[in-house]
ChimeraX commands (.cxc) that place a marker at each C-alpha (Angstrom):
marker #1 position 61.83,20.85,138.10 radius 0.5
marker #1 position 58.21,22.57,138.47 radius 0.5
marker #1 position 58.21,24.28,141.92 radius 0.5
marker #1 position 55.05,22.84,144.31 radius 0.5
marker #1 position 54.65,26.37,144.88 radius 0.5
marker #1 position 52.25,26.43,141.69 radius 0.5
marker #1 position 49.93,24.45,142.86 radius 0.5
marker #1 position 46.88,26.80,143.68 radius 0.5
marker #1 position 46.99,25.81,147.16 radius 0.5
marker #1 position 49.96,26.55,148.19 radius 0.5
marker #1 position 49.84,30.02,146.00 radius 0.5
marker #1 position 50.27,31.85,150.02 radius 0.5
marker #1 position 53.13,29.67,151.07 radius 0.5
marker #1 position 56.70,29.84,151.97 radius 0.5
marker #1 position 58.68,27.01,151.25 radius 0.5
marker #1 position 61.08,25.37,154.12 radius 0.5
marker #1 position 63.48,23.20,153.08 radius 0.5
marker #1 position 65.89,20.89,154.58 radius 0.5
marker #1 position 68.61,19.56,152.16 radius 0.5
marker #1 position 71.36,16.48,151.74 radius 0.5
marker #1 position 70.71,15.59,155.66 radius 0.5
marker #1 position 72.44,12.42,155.45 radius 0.5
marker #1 position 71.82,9.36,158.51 radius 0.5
marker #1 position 73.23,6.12,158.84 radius 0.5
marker #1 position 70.47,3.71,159.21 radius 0.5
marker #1 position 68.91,0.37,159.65 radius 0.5
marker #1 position 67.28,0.04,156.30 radius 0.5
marker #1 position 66.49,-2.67,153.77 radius 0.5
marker #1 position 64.91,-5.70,152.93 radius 0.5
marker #1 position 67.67,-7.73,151.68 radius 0.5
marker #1 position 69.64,-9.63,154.88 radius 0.5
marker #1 position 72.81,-7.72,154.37 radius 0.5
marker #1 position 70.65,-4.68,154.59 radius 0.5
marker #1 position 69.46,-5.77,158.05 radius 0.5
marker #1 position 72.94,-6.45,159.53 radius 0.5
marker #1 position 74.23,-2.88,159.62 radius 0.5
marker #1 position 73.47,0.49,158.94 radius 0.5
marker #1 position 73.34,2.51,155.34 radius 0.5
marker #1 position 73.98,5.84,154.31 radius 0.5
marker #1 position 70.59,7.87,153.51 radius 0.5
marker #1 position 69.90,11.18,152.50 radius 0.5
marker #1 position 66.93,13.42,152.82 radius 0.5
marker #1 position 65.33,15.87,151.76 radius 0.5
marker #1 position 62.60,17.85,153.22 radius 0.5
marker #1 position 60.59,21.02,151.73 radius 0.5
marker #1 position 57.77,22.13,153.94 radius 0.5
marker #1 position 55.00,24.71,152.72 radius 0.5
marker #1 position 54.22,26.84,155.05 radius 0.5
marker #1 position 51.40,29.68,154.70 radius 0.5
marker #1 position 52.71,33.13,154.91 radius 0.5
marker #1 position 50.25,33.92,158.02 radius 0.5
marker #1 position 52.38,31.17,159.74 radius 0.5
marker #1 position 55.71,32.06,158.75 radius 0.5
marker #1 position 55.96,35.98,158.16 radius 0.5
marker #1 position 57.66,37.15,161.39 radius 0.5
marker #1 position 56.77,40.76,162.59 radius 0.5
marker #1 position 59.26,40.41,166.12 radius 0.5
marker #1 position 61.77,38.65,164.34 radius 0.5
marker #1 position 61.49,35.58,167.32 radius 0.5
marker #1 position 61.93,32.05,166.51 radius 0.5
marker #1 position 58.56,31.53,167.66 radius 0.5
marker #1 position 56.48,32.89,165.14 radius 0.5
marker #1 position 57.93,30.82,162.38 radius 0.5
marker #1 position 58.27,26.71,162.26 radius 0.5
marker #1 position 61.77,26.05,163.36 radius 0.5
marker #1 position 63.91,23.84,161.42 radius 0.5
marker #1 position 65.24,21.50,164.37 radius 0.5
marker #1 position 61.41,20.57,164.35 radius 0.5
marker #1 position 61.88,19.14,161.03 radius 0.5
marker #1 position 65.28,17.69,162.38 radius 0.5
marker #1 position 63.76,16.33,165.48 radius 0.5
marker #1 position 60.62,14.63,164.50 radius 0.5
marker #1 position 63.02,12.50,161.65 radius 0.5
marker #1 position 65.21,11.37,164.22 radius 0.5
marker #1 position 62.22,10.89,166.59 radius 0.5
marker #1 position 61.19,8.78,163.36 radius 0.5
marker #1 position 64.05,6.57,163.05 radius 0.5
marker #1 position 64.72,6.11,167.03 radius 0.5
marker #1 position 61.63,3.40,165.73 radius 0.5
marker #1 position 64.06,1.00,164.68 radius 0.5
marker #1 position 64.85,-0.61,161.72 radius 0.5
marker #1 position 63.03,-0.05,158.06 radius 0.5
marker #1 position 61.81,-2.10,155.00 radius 0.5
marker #1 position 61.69,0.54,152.42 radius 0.5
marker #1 position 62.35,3.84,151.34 radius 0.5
marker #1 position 58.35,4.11,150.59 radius 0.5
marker #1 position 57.85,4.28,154.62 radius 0.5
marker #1 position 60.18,6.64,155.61 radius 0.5
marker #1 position 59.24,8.90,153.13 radius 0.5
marker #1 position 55.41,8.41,154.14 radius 0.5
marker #1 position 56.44,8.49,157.58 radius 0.5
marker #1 position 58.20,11.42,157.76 radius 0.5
marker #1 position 55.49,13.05,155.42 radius 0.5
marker #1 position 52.81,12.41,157.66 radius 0.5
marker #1 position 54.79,13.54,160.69 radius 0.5
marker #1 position 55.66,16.79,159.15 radius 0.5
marker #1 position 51.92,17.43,158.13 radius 0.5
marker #1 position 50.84,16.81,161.89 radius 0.5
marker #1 position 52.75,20.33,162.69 radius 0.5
marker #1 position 49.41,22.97,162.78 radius 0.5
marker #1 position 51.39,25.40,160.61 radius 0.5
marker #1 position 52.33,22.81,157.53 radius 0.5
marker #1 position 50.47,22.66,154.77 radius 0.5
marker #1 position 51.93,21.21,152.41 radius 0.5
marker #1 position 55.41,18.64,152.33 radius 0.5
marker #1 position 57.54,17.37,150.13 radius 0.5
marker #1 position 59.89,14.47,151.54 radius 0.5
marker #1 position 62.25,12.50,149.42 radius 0.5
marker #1 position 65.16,10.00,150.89 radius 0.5
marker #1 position 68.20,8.61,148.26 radius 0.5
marker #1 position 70.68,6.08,149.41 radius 0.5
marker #1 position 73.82,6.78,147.87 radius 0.5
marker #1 position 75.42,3.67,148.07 radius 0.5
marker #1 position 73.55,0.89,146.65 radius 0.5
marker #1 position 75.37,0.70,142.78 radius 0.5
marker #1 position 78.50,1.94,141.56 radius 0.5
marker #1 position 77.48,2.66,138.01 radius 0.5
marker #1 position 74.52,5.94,139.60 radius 0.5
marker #1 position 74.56,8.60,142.07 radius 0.5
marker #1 position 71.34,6.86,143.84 radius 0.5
marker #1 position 68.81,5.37,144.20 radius 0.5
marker #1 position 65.22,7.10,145.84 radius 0.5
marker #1 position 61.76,8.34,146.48 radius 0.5
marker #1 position 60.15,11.18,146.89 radius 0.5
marker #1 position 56.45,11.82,148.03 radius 0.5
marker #1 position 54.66,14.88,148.12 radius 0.5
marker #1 position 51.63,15.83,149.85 radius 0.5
marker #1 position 48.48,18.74,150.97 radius 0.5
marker #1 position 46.68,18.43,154.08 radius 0.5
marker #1 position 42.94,17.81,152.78 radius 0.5
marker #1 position 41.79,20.48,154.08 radius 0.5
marker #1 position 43.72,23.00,152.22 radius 0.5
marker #1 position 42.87,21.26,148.71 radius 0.5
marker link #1:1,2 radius 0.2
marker link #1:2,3 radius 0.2
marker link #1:3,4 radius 0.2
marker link #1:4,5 radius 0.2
marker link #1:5,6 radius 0.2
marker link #1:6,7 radius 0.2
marker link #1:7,8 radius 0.2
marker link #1:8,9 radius 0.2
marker link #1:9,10 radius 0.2
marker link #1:10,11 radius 0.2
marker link #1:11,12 radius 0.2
marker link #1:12,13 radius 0.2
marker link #1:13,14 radius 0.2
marker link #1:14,15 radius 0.2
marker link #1:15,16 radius 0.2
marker link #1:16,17 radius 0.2
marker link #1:17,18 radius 0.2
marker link #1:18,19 radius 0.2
marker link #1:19,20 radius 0.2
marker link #1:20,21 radius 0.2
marker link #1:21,22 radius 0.2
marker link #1:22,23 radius 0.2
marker link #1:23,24 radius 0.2
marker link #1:24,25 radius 0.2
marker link #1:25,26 radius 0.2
marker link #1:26,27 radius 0.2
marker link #1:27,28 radius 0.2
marker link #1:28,29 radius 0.2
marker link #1:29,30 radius 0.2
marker link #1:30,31 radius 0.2
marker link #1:31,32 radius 0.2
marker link #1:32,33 radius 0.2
marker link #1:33,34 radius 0.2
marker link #1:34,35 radius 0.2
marker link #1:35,36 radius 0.2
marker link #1:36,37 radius 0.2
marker link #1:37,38 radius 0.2
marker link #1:38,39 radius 0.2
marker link #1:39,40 radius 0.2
marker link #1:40,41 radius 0.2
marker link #1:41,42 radius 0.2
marker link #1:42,43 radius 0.2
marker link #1:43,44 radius 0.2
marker link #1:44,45 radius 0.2
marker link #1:45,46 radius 0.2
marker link #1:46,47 radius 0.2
marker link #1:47,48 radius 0.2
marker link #1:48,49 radius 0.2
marker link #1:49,50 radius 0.2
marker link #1:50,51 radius 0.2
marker link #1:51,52 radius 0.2
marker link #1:52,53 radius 0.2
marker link #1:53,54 radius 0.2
marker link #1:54,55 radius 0.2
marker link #1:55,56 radius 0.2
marker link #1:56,57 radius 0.2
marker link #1:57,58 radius 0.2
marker link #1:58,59 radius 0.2
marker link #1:59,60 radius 0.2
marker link #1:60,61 radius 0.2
marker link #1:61,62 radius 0.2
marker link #1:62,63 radius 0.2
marker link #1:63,64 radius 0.2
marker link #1:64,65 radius 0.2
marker link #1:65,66 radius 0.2
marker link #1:66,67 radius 0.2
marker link #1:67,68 radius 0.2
marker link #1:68,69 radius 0.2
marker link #1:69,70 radius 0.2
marker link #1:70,71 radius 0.2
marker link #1:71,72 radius 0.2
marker link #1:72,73 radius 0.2
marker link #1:73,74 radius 0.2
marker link #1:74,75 radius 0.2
marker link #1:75,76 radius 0.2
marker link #1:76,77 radius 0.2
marker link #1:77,78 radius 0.2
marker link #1:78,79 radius 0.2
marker link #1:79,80 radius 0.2
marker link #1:80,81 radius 0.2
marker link #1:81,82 radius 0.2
marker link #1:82,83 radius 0.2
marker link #1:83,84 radius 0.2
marker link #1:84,85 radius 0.2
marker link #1:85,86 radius 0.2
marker link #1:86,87 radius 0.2
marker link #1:87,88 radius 0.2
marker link #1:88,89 radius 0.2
marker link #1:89,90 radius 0.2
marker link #1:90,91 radius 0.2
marker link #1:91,92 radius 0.2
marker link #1:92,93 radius 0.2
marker link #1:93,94 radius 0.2
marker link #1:94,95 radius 0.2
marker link #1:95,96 radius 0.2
marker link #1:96,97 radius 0.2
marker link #1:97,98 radius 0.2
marker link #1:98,99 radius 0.2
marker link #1:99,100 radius 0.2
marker link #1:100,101 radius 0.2
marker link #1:101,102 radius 0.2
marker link #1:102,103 radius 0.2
marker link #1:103,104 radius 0.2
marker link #1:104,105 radius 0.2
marker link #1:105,106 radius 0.2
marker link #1:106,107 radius 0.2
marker link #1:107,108 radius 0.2
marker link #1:108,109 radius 0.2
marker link #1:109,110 radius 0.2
marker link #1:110,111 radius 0.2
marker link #1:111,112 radius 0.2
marker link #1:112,113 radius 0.2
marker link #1:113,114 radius 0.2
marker link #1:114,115 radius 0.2
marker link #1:115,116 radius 0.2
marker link #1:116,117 radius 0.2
marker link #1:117,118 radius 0.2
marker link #1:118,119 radius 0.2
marker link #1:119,120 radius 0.2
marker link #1:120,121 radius 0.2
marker link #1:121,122 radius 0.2
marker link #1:122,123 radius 0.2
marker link #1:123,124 radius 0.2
marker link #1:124,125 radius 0.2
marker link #1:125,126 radius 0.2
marker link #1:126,127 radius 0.2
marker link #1:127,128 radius 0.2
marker link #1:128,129 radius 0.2
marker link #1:129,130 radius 0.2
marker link #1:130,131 radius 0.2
marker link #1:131,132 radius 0.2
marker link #1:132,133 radius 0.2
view
């Protein structure tokens, strides 16, 4: 897979990442997706510009700390239940982008579960504040 990282605006980043973070969730648009709770797994990769994440104390606070990426999804899906993959992943996306020090995010959520015959089934979105374009 082609790193994000060569896209020319993210040529000064860091990448974050948070990996296999796997909820059980309300999710689905089927009615035996609505009665219980589903295995999901996501992924997270947030590009962060080295001005923003290039510690010279070596304190938490001059970096973007990885329970904030942990918090805002479970802030997320404290909402309640979800239709589709395509909002979480937008959800979270735009979440993670409203953190002053993100530039760039890459989300992606699989659920594991749904057929026997695959590994799973997923999305992934990827997206650069405008401004940094």
């Amino acid at each position: 897979m082609i790193s994000a990282l060569n896209h020319p605006a993210l040529a000064d980043c860091r990448r974050l990442f948070l990996k296999k973070y796997a909820v059980w969730i309300n999710i689905g648009v089927h009615d035996f997706e609505k009665r219980g709770e589903q295995r999901v797994v996501i992924n997270v990769d947030l590009y962060v510009p080295y001005a923003y994440s290039t510690p010279t104390r070596d304190k938490l606070d001059e970096v973007v700390d990885y329970d904030f990426i942990r918090r805002t999804i479970a802030q997320r899906l404290s909402r309640g239940h979800i239709h589709l993959q395509e909002t979480l992943c937008d959800d979270v996306a735009a979440l993670m982008l409203e953190h002053p020090s993100v530039r760039a995010v890459r989300v992606s959520t699989e659920k594991p579960d749904v057929y026997p015959d695959c590994e799973s089934v997923g999305v992934e979105v990827f997206r650069i504040k405008e401004e940094a374009r």
